[in-house]
N, C-alpha and C positions, 0 to 999 in steps of 0.2 A: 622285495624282501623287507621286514618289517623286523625291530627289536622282542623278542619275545619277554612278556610282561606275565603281570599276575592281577587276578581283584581281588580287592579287597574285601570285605565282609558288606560294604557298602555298597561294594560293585556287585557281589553275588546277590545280593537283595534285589536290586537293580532288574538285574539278570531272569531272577524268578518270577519278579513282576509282570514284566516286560512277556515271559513263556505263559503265563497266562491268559494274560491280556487275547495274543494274537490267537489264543483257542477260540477264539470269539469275535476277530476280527483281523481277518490276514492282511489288511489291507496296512497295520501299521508296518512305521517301518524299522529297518534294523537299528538298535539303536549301537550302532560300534564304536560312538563317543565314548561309551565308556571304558571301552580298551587301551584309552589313553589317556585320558583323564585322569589328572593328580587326585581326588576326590575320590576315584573310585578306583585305581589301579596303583599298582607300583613297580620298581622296576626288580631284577632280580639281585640286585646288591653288585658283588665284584665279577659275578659269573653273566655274558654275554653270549646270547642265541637268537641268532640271525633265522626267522620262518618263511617261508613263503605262500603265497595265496597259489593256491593250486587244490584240484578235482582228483580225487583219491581213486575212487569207483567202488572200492570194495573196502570191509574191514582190514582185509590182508596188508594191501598198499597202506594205509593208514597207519598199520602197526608198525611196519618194517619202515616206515618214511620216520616215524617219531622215536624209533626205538632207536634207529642212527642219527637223529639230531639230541637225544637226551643221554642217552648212556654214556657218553664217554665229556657231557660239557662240564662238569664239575661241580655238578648241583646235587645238593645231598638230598637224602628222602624224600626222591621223586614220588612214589606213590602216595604218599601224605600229603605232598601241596596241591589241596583244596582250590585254592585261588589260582595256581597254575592251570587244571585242567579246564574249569572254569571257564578260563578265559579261552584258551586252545576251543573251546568248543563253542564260542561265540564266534571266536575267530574265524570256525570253518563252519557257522551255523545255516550257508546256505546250501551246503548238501546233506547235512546233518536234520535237515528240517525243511526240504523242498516244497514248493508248492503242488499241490495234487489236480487230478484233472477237470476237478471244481475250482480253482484257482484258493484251496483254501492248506492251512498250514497246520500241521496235527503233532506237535510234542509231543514227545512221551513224559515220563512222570520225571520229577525233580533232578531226583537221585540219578537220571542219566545225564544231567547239565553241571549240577553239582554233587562228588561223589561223597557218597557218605562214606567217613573212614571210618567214625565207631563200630560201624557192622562191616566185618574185612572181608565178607563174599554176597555185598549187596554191593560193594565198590565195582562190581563187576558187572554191573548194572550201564555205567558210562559209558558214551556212545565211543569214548577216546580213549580213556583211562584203563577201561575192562580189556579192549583189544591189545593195549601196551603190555600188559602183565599178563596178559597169557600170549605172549610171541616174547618176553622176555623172559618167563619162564622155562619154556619152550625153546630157546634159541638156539639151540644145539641141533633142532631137528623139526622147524617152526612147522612141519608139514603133516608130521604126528599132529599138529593141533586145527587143523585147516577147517575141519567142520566148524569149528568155534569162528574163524579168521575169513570164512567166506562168506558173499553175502553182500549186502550193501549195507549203509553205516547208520542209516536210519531204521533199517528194520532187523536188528540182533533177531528177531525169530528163537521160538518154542524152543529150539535144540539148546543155544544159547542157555536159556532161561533154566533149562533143565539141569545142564552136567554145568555151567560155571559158578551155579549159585553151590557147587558141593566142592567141600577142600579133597576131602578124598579121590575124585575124580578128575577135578580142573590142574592138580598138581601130577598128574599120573598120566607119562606119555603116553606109555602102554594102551591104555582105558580110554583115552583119548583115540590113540591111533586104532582100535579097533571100533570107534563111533566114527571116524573118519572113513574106513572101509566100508563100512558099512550102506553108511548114508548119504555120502558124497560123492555127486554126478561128476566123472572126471571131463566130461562134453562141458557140461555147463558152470560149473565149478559153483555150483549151488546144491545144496541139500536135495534126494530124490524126493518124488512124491510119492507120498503116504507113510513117512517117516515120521509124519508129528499128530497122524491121525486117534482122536480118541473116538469113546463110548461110555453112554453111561450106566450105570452098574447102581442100582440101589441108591439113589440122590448121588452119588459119588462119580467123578470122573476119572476113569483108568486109560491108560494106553491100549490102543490096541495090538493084538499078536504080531512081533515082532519091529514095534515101534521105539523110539525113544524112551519113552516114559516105560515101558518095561524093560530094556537094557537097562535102566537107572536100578530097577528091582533085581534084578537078574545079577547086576553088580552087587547089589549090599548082600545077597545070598552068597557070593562066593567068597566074597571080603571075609566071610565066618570062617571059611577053610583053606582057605589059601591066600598065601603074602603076593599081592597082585600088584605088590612094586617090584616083584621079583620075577613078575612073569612077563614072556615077551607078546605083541600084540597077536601073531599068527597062534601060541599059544590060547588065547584067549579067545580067540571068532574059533578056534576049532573046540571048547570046549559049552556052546553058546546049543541052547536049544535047536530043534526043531525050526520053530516059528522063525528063524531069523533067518532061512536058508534062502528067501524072495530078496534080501537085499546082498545077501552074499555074493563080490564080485568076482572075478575071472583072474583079476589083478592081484588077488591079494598074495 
C-alpha cells in the first residue's frame, strides 16, 4: 500500500514524454520516480488514500476497485483532477500498457494517460478515469453498463469508442442495458463477435447490419420520437429492427 498522490503539470509532461518515447523503444524503463517526487508530484492536502499495487483483469474490477476507494474519501471534484488520474494510471501503467508478444509496448493516444477535461466526453477516453464515471454513473445497477465495463484496460475496443464518447447514451441505463444485451457474451464476458464489424459505402465507413455503429443510428432515430430516458431496456430491444435479431439473447 502506497499514499495516493497527484502530478503535477511537470509530472504530466514527464509522463507524456516518457509514452512516447517507449512507442519506439520498450526497452525503457518505467519511470515511477516521478510518482513521488516533490518536483513532479504532490500529495493530496488533508485528505489520505492508502492504493495498492494489484492486477485488475478487466475494466469492471478497476472501476468498482476505485470507485470504493474515491467516493466516499473526501476529495472533491474527483473527475477534474487531471494529475490524480494521471498518476493512477502510471501507477497501474504495467497493465494498462503490457508488453505484446514482440516484447514491444503500444500506448494509446494522450488523452487515455492524461484526461482531457475541457472536452467532457473525450475524458472518456482514460484507460481509468472513463471506467470510474460510467460505474459511478451507473452505480445503482453498474451491470446496465457492463458492455462499456468489460473487457481489459488496455484495449476499451470500438464499442467503447462508440456509445461513451455520446452524453445521450453513456448517461442512459436504459440505452446502455440494451447495448449490453445485445452484444455481451455472458460465457466470456467480452463483447460477441461481429458486433464492431463495418463496410464501406462510398469512401465512407458504416456499420454493418445489426452492429454497433448502427444501434448508435437506430438510437438518434428514435430519440426524435420517443423519451428514451423513460423507456425501459426490454422496451427498447423489442422495438429494434430486424437486423438485430442475430444478437438478440435468450436472457433478455
Amino acid at each position: 500500500m502506497v499514499m495516493l498522490r497527484k502530478l503535477n503539470e511537470r509530472g504530466m509532461t514527464r509522463l507524456i514524454e516518457f509514452l512516447h518515447a517507449v512507442k519506439s523503444d520498450s526497452s525503457l524503463g518505467v519511470p515511477v520516480e516521478i510518482l513521488y517526487h516533490e518536483t513532479t508530484s504532490q500529495d493530496l492536502g488533508d485528505v489520505e488514500v492508502d492504493v495498492e499495487h494489484r492486477t485488475f483483469g478487466s475494466r469492471f474490477e478497476a472501476a468498482r476497485y476505485l470507485h470504493g476507494l474515491l467516493s466516499s474519501c473526501g476529495l472533491e471534484n474527483i473527475d477534474s483532477q487531471r494529475g490524480l488520474w494521471a498518476w493512477l494510471s502510471l501507477f497501474y501503467f504495467e497493465e494498462l500498457c503490457p508488453v505484446d508478444k514482440k516484447g514491444q509496448r503500444k500506448p494509446l493516444e494522450d488523452a487515455c494517460w492524461v484526461p482531457e477535461t475541457g472536452r467532457a466526453f473525450r475524458y472518456y477516453r482514460h484507460l481509468l478515469a472513463g471506467p470510474y464515471r460510467i460505474f459511478h454513473t451507473h452505480r445503482a445497477d453498474p451491470s446496465q453498463a457492463m458492455i462499456l465495463l468489460c473487457g481489459p484496460l488496455h484495449q476499451p475496443g470500438e464499442i467503447v469508442a462508440q456509445l461513451a464518447s455520446r452524453q445521450n447514451i453513456v448517461t442512459n441505463a436504459s440505452l446502455l442495458g440494451t447495448a449490453t444485451a445485445l452484444y455481451l457474451d455472458r460465457e466470456t464476458s467480452l463483447p460477441k463477435r461481429g458486433a464492431t464489424s463495418t463496410e464501406k459505402l462510398n469512401d465512407r465507413t458504416r456499420g454493418k447490419p445489426g452492429t454497433v455503429r448502427r444501434l448508435v443510428d437506430v438510437y438518434q432515430q428514435f430519440d426524435l420520437v420517443w423519451d428514451l430516458y423513460a423507456m425501459d431496456t426490454h422496451t427498447i430491444v423489442d422495438l429494434l429492427p430486424k437486423e438485430f435479431e442475430r444478437f438478440k439473447s435468450t436472457q433478455l
